[in-house]
N, C-alpha and C positions, 0 to 999 in steps of 0.2 A: 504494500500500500504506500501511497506517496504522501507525503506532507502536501499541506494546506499552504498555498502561497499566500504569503503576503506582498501588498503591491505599496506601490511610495510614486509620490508623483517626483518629476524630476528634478525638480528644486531640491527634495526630501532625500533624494539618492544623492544628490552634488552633498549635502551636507553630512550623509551616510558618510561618505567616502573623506571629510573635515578639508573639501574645497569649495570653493565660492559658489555661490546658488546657480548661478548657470553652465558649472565645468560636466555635469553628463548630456544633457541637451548641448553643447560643443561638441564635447566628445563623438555624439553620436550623428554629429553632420560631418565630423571628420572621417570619421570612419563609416561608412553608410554597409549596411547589408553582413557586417563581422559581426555582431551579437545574435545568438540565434533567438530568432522570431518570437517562440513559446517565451522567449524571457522580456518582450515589449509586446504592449495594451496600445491601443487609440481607442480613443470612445471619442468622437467628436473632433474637435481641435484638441482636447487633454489627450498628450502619452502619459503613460503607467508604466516600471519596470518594478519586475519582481526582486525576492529578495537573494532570488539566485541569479537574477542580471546583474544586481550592483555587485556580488560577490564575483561575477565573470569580468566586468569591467576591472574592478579590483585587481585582478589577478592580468589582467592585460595591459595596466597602466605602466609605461616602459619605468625602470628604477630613478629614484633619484639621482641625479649628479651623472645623467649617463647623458643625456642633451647636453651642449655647449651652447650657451646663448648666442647669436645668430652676429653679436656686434664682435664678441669674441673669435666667433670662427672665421668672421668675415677680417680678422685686424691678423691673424695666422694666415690665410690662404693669400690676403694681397698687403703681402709685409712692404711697409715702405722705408726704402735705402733713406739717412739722414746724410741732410750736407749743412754744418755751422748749424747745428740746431733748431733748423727748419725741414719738416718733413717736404720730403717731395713730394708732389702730387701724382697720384698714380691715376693714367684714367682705365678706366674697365670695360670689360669686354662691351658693357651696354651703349657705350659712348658716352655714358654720364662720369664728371669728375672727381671722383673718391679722395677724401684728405683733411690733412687738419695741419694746422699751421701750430707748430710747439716754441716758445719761449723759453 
């Protein structure tokens, strides 16, 4: 016999999981179609996930400290050579000019 789901609206699940009220509705437009189905409700315009979707989300949420923030990763991949203590501007691939002038 199966346990009796219980269902949390998605604000309820973000705060399940002690993040901000809208991080599973993000979550679940980031990721569209990985939660299986039986663990998200719509009734209307309200989704519902059970309490075995927040625990699948849980367990799919990548570890702490394992993303590198994107200004970090972006200041490693287009390192800029210094001359006299002014960065060089490096332009990138997009054509736009990446830089910061150091003193």
């Amino acid at each position: 016999m199966t346990k009796k789901q219980e269902w949390f609206s998605l604000a309820q699940a973000s705060l399940k999981l002690e993040r901000g009220s809208t991080y599973v509705s993000v979550w679940l437009r980031r990721h569209p179609n990985e939660l299986p189905s039986e663990m998200l409700m719509e009734t209307g315009k309200v989704k519902l996930i059970s309490e075995d979707g927040i625990e699948w989300i849980k367990n799919h949420i990548k570890k702490e400290g394992v993303l590198v923030s994107s200004e970090v990763a972006n200041g490693d991949q287009h390192l800029e050579p210094q001359l006299l203590g002014v960065t060089l501007l490096t332009i990138h691939f997009t054509g736009r000019v990446r830089g910061k002038l150091v003193f």
